[in-house]
C-alpha positions in Angstrom: -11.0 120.3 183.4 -12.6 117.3 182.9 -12.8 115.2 186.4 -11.7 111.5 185.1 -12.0 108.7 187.8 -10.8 105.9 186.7 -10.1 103.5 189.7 -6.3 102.7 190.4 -5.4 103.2 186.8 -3.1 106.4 185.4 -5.2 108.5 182.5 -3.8 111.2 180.8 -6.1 114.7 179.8 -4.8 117.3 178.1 -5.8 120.8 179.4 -8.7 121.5 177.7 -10.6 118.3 179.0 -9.7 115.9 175.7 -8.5 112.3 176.3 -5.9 112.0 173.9 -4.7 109.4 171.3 -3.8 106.2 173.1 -0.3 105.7 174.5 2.5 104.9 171.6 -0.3 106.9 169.5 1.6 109.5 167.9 -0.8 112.6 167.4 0.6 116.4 165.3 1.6 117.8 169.5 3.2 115.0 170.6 6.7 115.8 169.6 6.2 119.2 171.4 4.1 118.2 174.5 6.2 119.0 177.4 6.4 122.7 175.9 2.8 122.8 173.8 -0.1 124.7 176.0 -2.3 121.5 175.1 0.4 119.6 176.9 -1.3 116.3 178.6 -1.9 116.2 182.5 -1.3 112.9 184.4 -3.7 111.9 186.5 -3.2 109.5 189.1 -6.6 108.2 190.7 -5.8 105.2 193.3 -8.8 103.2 194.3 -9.4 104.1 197.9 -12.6 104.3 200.3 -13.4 107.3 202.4 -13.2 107.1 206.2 -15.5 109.5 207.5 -14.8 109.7 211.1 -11.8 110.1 213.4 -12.4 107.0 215.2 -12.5 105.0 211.9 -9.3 106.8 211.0 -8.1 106.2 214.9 -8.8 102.1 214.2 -7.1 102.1 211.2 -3.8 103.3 212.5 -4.0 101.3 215.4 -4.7 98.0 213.0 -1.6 99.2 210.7 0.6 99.9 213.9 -0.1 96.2 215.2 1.4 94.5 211.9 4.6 92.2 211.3 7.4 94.7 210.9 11.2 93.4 210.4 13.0 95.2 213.3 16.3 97.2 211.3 19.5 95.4 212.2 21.1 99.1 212.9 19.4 100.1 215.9 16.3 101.6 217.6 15.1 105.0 218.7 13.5 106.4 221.6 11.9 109.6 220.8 10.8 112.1 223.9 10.3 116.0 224.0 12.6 118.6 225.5 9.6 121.0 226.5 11.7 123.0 228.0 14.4 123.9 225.5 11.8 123.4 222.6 13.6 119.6 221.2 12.6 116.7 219.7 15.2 114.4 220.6 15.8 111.2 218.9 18.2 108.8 221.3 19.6 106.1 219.0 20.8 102.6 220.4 22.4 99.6 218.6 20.9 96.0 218.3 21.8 93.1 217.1 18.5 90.8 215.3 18.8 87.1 216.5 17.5 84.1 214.7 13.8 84.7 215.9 13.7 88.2 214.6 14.0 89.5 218.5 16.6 92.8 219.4 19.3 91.9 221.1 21.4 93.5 223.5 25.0 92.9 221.2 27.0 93.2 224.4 25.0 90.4 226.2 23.1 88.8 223.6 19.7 89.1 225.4 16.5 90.0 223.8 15.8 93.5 224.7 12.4 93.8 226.8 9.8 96.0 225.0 8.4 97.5 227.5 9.8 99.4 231.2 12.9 102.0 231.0 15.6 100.8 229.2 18.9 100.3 230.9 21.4 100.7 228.3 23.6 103.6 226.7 22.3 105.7 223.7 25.0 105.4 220.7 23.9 108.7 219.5 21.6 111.8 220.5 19.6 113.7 217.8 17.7 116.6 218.4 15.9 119.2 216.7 13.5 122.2 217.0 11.1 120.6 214.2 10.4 117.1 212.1 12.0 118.2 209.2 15.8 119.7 211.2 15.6 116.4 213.3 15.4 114.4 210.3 18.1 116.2 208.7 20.5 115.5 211.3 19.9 112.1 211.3 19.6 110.9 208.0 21.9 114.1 206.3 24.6 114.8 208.5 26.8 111.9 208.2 25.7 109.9 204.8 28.4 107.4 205.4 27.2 106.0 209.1 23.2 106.8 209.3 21.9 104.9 211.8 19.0 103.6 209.8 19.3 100.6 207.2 15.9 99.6 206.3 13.5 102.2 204.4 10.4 101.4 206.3 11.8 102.5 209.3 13.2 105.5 208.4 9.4 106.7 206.9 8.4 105.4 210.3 10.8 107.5 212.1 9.3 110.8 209.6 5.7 109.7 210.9 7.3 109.8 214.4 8.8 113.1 213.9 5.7 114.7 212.8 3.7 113.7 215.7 6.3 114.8 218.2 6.6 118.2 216.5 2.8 118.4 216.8 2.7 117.5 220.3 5.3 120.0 221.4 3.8 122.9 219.3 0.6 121.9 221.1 1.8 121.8 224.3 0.2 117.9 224.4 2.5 114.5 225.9 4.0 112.8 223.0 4.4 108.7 223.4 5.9 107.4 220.5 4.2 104.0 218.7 
């Protein structure tokens, strides 16, 4: 097959390496296409530039991790390993998001500090031996009250997952970003 690179747009090849008819074009196969051999292949080629190196790799998540992110009105997570009993555990508190974007305490009202042990009680524990059961009991095991409103940081929370399950399969500390 034919190796078509053609920046961020989608081209379609068929199988044997032919661009086909434009789009809306209507060519003898294309009535039969999803079942024909000759069947097109989508291609999707986004523009991107190659990082060669893990420190370049290393900035670049640590330049994405210091953007403006809307905090989710449902609540926080503090993520920690269970070594010891082989967990990922996800503790989930509530928050309230005042008029300056900052977490609140919704007992007291006061912007939650970001940083030093946090004094409050968890609403919910989550744990799991892996990303992928963790995530399950969080975001599958009650569909009507998951603790997570906003989709950004639920793919956040995936990301999170991930890198805890690697740390405790590595036998590495895990701090969450």
């Amino acid at each position: 097959m034919m190796n078509p690179r053609q920046g961020d747009r989608t081209t379609v090849w068929h199988r044997d390496g032919q661009r086909p008819a434009p789009r809306g074009h209507r060519t003898p196969d294309s009535a039969h296409d999803s079942v024909h051999p000759s069947a097109p292949v989508v291609i999707i080629m986004p523009q991107y530039t190659a990082l060669s190196t893990a420190t370049e790799l290393a900035d670049l998540d640590d330049h994405l991790s210091n953007r403006f992110i809307e905090l989710d009105p449902s609540g926080y997570f503090l993520i920690y390993l269970d070594p010891a009993q082989g967990l990922i555990c996800a503790k989930h508190f509530t928050n309230t998001i005042n008029d300056k974007g900052l977490a609140c305490d919704p007992e007291t009202g006061e912007p939650l500090p970001c940083g030093g042990e946090v004094q409050r009680q968890h609403s919910q524990l989550y744990t799991g031996r892996t990303a992928k059961e963790l995530s399950i009991a969080l975001f599958e095991s009650s569909p009507t009250s998951c603790p997570v409103s906003r989709l950004d940081h639920a793919a956040y929370l995936g990301r999170e997952f991930v890198r805890a399950e690697i740390a405790l399969l590595s036998g590495q500390d895990y701090v969450q970003d």
